[in-house]
ZALUM-723775 format. One line per 4 residues: number of its first residue (from 0); their letters; for each residue x, y, z of N, C-alpha, C. Coordinates in Angstrom, 1 decimal, padded with zeros to 4 digits, always signed. Example, Ala and Ser with C-alpha at 12.3 -4.5 7.8 and 13.67 -1.06 7.14 Angstrom:
0	as	+013.2:-005.7:+007.8:+012.3:-004.5:+007.8:+013.2:-003.3:+007.8  +012.8:-002.2:+007.1:+013.7:-001.1:+007.1:+012.9:+000.0:+007.9
//
This chain:
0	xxxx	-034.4:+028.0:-003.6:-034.8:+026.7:-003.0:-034.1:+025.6:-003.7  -033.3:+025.4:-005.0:-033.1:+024.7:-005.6:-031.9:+024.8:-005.6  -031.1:+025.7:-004.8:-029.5:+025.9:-004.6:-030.3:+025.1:-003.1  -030.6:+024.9:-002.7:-031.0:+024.8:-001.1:-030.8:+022.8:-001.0
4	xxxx	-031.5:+022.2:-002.7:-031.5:+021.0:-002.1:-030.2:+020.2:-003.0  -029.6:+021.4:-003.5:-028.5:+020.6:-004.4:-027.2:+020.7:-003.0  -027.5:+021.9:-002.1:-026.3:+021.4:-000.8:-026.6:+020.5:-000.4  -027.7:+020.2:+000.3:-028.8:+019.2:+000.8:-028.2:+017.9:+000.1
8	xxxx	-027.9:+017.6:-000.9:-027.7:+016.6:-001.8:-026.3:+016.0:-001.8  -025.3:+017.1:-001.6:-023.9:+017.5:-002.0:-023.7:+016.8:-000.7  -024.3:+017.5:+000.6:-023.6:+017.4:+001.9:-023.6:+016.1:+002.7  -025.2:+015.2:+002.2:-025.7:+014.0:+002.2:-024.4:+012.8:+001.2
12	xxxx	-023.7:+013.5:+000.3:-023.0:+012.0:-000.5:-021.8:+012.6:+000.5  -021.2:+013.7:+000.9:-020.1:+014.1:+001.2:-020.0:+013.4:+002.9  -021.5:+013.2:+003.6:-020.9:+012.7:+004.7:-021.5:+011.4:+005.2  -021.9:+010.7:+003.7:-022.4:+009.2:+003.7:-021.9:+008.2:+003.9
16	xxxx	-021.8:+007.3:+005.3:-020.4:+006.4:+005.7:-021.0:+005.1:+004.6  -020.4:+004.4:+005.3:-020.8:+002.9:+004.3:-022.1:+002.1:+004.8  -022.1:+000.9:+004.5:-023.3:+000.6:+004.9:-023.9:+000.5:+006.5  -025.1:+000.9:+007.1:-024.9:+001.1:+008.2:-024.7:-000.6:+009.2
20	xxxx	-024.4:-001.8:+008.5:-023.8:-002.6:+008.9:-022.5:-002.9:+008.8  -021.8:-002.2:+009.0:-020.3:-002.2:+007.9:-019.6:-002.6:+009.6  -018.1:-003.1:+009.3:-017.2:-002.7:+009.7:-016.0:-001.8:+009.3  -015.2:-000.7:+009.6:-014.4:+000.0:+009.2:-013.1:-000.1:+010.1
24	xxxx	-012.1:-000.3:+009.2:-011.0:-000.7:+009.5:-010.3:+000.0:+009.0  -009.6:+000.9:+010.1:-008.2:+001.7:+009.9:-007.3:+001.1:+010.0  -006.4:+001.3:+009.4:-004.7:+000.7:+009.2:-003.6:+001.6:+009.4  -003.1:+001.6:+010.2:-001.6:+003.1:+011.0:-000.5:+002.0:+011.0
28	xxxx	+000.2:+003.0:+010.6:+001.9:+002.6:+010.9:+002.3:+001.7:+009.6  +002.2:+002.2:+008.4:+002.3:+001.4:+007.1:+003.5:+002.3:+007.0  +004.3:+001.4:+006.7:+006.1:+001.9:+006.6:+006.6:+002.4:+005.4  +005.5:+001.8:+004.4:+006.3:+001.8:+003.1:+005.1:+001.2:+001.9
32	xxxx	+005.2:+001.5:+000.7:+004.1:+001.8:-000.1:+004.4:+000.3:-001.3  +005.0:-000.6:-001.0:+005.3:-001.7:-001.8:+004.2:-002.6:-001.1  +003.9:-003.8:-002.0:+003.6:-004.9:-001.5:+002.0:-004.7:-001.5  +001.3:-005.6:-000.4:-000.2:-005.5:-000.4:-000.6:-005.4:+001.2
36	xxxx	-001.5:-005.0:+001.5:-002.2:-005.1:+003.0:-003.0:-006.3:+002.8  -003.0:-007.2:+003.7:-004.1:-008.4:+003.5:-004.3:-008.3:+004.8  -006.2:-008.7:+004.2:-007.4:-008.1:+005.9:-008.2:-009.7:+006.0  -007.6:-009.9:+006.8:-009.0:-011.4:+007.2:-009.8:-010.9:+008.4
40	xxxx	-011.1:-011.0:+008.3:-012.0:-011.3:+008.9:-012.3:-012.4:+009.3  -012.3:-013.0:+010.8:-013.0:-013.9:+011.3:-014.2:-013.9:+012.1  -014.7:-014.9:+011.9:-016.3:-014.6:+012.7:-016.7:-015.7:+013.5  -015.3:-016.9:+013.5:-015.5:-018.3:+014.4:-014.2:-018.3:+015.4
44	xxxx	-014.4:-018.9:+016.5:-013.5:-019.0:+017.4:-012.3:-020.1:+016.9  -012.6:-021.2:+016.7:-012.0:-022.5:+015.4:-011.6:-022.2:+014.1  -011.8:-021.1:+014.1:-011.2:-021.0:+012.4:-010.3:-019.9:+012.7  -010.2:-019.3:+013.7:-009.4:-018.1:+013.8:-008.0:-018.5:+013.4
48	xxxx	-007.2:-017.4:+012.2:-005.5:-017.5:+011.8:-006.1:-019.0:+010.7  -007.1:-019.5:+010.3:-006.6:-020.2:+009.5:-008.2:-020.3:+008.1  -009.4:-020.1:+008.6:-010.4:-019.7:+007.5:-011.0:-018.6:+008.0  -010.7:-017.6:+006.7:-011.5:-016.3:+007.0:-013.3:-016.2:+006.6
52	xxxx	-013.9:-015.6:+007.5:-015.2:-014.8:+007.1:-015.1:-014.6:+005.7  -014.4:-013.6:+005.7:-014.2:-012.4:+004.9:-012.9:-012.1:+004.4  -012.2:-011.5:+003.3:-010.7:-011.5:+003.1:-010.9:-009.9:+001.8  -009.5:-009.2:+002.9:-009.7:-008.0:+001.5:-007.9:-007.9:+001.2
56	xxxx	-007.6:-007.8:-000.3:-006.0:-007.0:-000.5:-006.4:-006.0:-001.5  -005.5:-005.6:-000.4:-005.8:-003.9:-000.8:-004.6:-003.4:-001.1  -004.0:-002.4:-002.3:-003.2:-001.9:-002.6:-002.2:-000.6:-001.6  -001.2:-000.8:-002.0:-000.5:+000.0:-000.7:-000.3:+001.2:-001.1
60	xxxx	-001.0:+002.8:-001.2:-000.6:+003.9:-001.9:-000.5:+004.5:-000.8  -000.6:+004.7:+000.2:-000.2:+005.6:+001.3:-000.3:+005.0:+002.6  +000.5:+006.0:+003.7:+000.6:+005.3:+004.7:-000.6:+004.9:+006.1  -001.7:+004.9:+005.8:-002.3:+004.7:+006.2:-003.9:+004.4:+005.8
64	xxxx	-004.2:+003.4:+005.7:-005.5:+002.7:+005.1:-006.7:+002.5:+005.7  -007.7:+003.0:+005.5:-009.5:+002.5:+005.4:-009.7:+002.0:+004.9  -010.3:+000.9:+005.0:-011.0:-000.3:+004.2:-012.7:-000.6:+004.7  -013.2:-001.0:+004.5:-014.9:-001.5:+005.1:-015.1:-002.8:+004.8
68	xxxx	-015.7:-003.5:+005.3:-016.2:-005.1:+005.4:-018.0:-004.4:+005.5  -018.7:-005.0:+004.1:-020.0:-004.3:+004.7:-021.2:-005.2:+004.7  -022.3:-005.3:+005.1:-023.5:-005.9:+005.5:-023.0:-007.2:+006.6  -022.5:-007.0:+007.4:-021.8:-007.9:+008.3:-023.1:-007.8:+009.4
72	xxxx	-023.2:-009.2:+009.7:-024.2:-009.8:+010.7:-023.5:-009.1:+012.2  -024.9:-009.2:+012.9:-024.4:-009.0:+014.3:-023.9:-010.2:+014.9  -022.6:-010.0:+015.6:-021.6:-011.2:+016.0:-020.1:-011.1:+016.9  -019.6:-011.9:+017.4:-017.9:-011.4:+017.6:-017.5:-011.6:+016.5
76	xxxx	-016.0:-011.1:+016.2:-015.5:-010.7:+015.3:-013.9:-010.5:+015.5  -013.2:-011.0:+014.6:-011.4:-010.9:+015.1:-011.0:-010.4:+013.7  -010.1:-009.7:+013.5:-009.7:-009.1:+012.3:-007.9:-009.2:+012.0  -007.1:-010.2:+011.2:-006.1:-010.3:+011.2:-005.4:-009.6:+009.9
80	xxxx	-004.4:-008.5:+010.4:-003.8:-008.1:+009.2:-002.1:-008.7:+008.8  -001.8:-008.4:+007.2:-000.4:-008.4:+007.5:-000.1:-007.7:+005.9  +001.0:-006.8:+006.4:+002.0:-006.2:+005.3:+002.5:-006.9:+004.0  +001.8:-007.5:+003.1:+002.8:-008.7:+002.4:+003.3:-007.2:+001.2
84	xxxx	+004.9:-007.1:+002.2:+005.7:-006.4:+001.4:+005.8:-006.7:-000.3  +006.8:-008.4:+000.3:+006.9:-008.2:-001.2:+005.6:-009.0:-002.5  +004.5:-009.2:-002.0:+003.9:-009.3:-002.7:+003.6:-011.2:-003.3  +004.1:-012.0:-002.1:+004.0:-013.2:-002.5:+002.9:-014.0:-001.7
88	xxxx	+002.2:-013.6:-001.2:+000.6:-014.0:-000.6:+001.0:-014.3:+000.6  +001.7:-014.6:+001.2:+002.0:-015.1:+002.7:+002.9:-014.1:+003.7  +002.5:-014.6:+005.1:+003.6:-013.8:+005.7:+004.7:-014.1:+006.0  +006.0:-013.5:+005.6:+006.9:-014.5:+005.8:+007.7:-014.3:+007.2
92	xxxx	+008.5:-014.9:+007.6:+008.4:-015.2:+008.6:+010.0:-015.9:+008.9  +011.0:-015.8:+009.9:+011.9:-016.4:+010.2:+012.2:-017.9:+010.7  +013.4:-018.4:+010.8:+013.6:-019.5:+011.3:+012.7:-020.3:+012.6  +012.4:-019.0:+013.4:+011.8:-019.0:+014.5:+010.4:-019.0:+014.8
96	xxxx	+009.8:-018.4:+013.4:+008.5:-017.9:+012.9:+008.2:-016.9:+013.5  +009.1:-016.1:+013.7:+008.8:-014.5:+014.0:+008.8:-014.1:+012.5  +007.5:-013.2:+013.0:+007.1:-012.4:+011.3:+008.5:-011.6:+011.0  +008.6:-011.5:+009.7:+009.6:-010.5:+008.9:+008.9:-009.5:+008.2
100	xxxx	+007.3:-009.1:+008.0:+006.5:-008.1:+007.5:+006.0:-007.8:+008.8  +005.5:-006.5:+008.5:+004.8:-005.9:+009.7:+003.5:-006.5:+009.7  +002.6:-006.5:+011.1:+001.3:-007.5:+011.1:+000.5:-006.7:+012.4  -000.7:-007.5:+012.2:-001.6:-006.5:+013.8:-002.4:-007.0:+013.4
104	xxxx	-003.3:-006.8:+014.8:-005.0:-007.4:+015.1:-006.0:-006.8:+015.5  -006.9:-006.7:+015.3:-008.3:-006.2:+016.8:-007.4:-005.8:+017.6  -007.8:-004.9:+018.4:-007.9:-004.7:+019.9:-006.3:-004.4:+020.0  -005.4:-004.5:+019.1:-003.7:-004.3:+018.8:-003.5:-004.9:+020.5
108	xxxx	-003.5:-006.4:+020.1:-003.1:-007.4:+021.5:-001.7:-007.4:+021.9  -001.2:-007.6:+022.7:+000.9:-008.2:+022.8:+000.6:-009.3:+022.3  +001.7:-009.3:+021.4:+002.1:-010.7:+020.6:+003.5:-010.8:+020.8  +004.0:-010.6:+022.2:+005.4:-010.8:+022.3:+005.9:-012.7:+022.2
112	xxxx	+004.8:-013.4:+022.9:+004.3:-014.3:+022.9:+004.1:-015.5:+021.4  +003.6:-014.6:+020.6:+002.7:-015.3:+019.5:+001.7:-014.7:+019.4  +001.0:-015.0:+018.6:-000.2:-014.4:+018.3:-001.8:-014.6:+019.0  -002.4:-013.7:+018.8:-003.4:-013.3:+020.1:-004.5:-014.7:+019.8
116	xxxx	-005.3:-015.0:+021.1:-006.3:-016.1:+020.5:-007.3:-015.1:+020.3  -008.4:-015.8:+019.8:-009.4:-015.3:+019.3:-010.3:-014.4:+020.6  -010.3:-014.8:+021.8:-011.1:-014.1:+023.1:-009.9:-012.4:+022.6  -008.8:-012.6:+022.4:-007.7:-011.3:+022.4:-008.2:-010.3:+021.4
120	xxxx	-008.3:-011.0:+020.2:-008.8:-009.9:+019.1:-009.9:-009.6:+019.2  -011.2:-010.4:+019.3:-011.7:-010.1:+019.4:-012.9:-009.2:+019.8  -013.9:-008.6:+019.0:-014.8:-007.6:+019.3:-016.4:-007.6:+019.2  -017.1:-006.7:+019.8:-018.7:-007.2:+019.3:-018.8:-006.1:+018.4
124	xxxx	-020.0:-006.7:+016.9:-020.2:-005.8:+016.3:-022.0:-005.9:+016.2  -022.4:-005.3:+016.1:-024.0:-004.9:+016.4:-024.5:-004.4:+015.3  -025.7:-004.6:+015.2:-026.5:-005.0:+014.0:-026.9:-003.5:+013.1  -027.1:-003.1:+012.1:-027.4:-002.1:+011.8:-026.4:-000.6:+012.6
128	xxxx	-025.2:-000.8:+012.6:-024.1:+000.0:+013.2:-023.3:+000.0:+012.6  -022.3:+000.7:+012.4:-021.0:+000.8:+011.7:-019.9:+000.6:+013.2  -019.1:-000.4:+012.7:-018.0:-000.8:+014.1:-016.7:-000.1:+013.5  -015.9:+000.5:+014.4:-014.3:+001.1:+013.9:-013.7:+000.5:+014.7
132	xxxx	-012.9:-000.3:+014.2:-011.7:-000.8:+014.2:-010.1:-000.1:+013.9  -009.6:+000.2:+014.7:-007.8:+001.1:+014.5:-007.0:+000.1:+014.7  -005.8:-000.4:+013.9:-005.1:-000.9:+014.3:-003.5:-000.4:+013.7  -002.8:-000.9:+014.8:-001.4:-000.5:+014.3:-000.4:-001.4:+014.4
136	xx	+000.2:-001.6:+012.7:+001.1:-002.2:+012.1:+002.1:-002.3:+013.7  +002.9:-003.9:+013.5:+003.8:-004.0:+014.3:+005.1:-004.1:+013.8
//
């Protein structure tokens, strides 16, 4: 019985997500293992691309990243990433202000244009749920 509640126990941490308000954010198509991933969360239509909710950097060790945002209210929600290769806090960007690191959003919008408004990225997230978010580097 006591082999019975140590699986019981084992199997419980082994398939325990995050908090059940969380958001989870996949990251695909990471090119290369320098620099930082930087995660903004937005939670206002007016602040979107310029004050985050929420902000995570996260170190680049393989090519593709999980991250969580957790005890997050029920709300819409826009999630902006970018590759800061070389590690100098910003995205940088050409004459033209076409990005020069790779970058992506919610809902992975066309940005052939520029970058998505906030109706583009974003998503609803619900209360006591875990929301997944996939996005892929552009």
């Amino acid at each position: 019985m006591q082999l019975f509640y140590q699986l019981l126990f084992v199997t419980t941490l082994f398939f325990h997500d995050a908090d059940p308000s969380s958001i989870r954010v996949t990251i695909q198509g990471i090119a290369n293992t320098s620099g930082y991933i930087q995660i903004g969360l937005y939670n206002q239509e007016e602040l979107f691309l310029k004050k985050t909710f929420r902000a995570k950097k996260v170190s680049v060790d393989q090519f593709s990243i999980e991250e969580y945002f957790e005890a997050i209210p029920e709300g819409n929600y826009a999630i902006s990433i970018f590759h800061d290769e070389n590690g100098n806090g910003k995205l940088d960007s050409n004459l033209f202000r076409i990005p020069k690191e790779p970058y992506g959003f919610s809902n992975n919008p066309s940005t052939t244009f520029g970058p998505p408004d906030f109706d583009g990225a974003s998503f609803v997230h619900k209360a006591k749920k875990t929301t997944w978010i996939k996005i892929q580097l552009k």
